[in-house]
N, C-alpha and C positions, 0 to 999 in steps of 0.2 A: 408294434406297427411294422409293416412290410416294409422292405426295401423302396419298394417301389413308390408305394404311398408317403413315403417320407420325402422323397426328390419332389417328389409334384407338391404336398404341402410347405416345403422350402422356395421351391421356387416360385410358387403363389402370396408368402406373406412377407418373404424377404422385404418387398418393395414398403410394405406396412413396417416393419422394424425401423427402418432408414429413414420415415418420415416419424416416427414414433420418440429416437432420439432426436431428430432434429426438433421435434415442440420442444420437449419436456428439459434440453439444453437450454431453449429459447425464453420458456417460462422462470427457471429455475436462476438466469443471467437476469431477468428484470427484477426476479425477488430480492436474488444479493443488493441491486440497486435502489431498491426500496426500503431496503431494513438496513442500509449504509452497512453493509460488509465488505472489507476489503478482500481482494481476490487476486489470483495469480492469472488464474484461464478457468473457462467453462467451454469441455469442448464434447465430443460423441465421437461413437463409431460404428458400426457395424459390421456383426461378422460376418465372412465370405460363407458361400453354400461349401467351399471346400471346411471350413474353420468347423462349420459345423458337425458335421457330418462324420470329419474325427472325431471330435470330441465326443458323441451318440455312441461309437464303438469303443471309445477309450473307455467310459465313466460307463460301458454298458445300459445303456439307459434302456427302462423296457416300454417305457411313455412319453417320448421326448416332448411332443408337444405341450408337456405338462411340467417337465424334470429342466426342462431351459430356459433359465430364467437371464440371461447376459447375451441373447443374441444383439439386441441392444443395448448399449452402455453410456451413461455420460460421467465424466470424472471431473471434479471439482475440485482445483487445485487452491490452500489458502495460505494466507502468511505467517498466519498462528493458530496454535493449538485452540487458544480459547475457545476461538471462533468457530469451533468444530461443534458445539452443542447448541451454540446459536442458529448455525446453518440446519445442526440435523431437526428441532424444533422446527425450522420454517419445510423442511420436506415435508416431515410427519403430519405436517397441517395443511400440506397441500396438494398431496397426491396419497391414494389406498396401500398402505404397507404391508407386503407380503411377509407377518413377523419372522415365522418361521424357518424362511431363506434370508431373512435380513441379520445384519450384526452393527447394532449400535453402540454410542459409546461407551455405554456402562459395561458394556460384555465383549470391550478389544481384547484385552488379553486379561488373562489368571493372573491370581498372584503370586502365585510359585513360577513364574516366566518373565526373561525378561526380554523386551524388544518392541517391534511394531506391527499393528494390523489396521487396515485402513479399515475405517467405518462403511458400509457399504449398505444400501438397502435397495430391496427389489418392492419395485411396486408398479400399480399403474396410471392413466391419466390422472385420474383420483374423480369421484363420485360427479360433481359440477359439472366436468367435462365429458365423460362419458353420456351425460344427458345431452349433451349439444350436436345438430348435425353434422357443424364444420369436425367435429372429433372422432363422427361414426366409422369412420374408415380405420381409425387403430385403437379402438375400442377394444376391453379386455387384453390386451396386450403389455405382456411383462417389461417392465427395463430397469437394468440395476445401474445405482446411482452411487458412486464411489464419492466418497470425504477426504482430503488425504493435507500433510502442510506440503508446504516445500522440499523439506525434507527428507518428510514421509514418502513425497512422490520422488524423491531422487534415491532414495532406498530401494524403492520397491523395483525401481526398474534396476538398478544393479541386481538385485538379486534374482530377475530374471532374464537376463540377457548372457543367452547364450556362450559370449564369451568370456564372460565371468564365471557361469557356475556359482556362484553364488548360495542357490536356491537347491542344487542338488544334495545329494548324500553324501554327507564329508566326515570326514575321519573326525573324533571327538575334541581333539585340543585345537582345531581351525574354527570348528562348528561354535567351540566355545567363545573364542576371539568374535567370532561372527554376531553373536548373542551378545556381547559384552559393549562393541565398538553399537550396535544397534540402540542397546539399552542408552548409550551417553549420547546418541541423537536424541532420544526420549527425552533427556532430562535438557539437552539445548534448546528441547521445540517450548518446554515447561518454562523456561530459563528466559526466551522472548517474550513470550506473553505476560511473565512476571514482570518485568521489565517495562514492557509497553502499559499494563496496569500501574505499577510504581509515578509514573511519566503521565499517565493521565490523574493519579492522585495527586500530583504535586504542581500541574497544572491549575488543579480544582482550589489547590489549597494557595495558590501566586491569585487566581483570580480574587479573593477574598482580602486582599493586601490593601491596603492604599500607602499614599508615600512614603510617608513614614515610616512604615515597616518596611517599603523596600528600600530603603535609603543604605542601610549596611551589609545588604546582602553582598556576595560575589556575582559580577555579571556571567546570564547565560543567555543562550537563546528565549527562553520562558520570560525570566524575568526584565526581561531591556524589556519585550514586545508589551509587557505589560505595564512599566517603568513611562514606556513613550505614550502607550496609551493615558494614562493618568496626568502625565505632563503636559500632554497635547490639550487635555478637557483643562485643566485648571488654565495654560495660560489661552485659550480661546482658539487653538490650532486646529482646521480640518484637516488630517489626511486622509488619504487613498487607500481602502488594503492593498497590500501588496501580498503573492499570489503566493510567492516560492519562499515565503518567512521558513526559518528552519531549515532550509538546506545550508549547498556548501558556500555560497553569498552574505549567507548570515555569522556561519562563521569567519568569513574574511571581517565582514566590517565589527565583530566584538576583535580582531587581533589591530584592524587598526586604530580603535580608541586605545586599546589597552599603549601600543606603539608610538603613541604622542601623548601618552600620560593619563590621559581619562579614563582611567580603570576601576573608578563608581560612580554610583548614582548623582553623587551630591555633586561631586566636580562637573560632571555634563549638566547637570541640571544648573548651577554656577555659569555655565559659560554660554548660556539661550541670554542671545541679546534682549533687552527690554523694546527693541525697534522692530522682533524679528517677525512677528505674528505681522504685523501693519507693511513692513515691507515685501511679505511674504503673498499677502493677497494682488499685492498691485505685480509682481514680475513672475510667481511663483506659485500660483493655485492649485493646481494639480499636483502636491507633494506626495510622498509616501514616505515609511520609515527609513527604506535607505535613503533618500533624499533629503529628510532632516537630521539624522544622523550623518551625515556627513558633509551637510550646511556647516552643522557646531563645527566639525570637526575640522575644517578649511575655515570657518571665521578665527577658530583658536588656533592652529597653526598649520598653515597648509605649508608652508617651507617643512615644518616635520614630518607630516605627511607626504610629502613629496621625494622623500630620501626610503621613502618602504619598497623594498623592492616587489616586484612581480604585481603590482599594482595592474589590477585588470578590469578598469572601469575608463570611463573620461565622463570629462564636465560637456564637453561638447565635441563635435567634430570636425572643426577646424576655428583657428583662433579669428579669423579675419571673415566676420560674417555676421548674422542679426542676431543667431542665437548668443554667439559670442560677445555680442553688441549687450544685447540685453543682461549676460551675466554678469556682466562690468558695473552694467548699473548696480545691477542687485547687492555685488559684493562691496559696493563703493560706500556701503550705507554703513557699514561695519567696519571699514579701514580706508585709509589711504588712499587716491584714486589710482598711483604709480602700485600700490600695492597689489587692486586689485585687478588689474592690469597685467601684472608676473602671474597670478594665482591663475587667471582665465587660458594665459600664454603655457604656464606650468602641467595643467590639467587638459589643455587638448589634447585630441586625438590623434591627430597630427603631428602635432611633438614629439608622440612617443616613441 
């Protein structure tokens, strides 16, 4: 193709490229939300008429409109490896795959090599679309669709950013280093998703518990949330879900049972007053797990509790007021009226 005929077919489809990756981003971010994949970013780009137009002279292309296949690109960045066959399954089924220029997972790397290559496929709208008129305008139109973990995506840009060098031709014992530190990313990305799989087996296998068996476990985040659900249904308790279970809130409240002695199942489930469910509806409806786990834990000894340092919650926000008012009542059913009185004074916001 001429010189000439190439500036004006560039400058003519570029606008189709741009709008090309912005669908197939657009589609590609509903599917992850659909088939619940988690994800880092789904983002595009397009390359400049300059980007191009090197590249045509660099790779000598003798038919570029046919040979370029990455003027458009979308990269899909994920948090494990797994998820990398599951994502390339939902492309493959939803957009026309150019095999040939494509490299899926089964053909990232040899076995004789060790390191990383992103999954990448070129394709287009895919068959559905291309029949619809809203799509007639970037019809036939390539765009490759990069795979990559976290990792992977933070590899791959060191090794090609300029001032690393990284990616260039390097003397053999660096090159080897380079191969080697690569390959043990390989086996970290392996290593999460072993992990995350492990963590949903033992999930699957805590949900199949009932109390009994979990009565002598060690507490973890898994087993309490399952622990409270089962305790909740037997003595008649609705709670709330609560949103953020398993972060770092969760681990605070297993360090403060464990730090006033309640450090298994049978002792916390011991200390659920037989009043608590009937007192609980009349001041306290809207509970969730940190809020009855840490009822027990202030009915059993909020003086112990009260000596944990870095304590980063309150009962309320100031002690002299209704909500205050009403927590007095609440804890007066379970101790002392002078007692619950210090506990409300102890635990405001205010105080602290």
């Amino acid at each position: 193709m001429k010189e000439q005929n190439i500036n004006s077919w560039v400058d003519e489809n570029l606008p189709r490229f741009e709008l090309l990756g912005k669908h197939i981003a657009f589609i590609v971010e509903n599917l992850l939300q659909q088939n619940q994949v988690e994800y880092l970013s789904v983002s595009y780009r397009t390359k400049t008429k300059e980007g191009i137009l090197e590249k045509i002279v660099r790779k000598n292309y003798k038919n570029p409109t046919e040979e370029l296949t990455d003027i458009s690109g979308v990269r899909i960045i994920l948090y494990l490896e797994s998820d990398i066959v599951k994502v390339s399954d939902v492309i493959k089924s939803t957009f026309n795959i150019d095999v040939k220029n494509s490299m899926d997972n089964e053909g990232r790397l040899s076995s004789d090599k060790v390191g990383y290559r992103s999954v990448h496929y070129v394709c287009d709208i895919g068959e559905k679309r291309n029949s619809l008129k809203e799509y007639e305008y970037i019809s036939g139109l390539n765009c490759e669709i990069q795979v990559r973990t976290m990792l992977q995506h933070a590899w791959a840009e060191l090794t090609h950013d300029r001032n690393y060098k990284l990616g260039a031709n390097l003397p053999l014992h660096i090159q080897r280093k380079i191969n080697l530190y690569s390959g043990m990313l390989e086996i970290a990305d392996e290593g999460f998703s072993e992990i995350v799989n492990s963590i949903e087996e033992y999930k699957e296998s805590i949900n199949n518990n009932n109390l009994e068996e979990i009565f002598p476990q060690e507490i973890n985040s898994i087993n309490l949330s399952k622990f409270v659900q089962e305790i909740s249904k037997k003595i008649g308790l609705d709670l709330f879900p609560a949103k953020n279970w398993g972060d770092s809130a969760t681990r605070d409240i297993i360090e403060e049972l464990e730090f006033i002695g309640l450090d298994n199942f049978k002792l916390i489930a011991e200390s659920i007053p037989d009043n608590y469910v009937e007192v609980c509806k009349k001041y306290s409806p809207e509970n969730n797990i940190y809020g009855f786990l840490r009822d027990i834990m202030l009915i059993k000894n909020f003086e112990g509790l009260s000596r944990k340092e870095s304590l980063n919650w309150a009962l309320v926000g100031h002690e002299n007021g209704e909500d205050a008012e009403n927590m007095r009542k609440f804890y007066s059913h379970f101790m002392p009226e002078e007692k619950a009185l210090q506990l409300v004074h102890t635990f405001a916001a205010s105080n602290k």
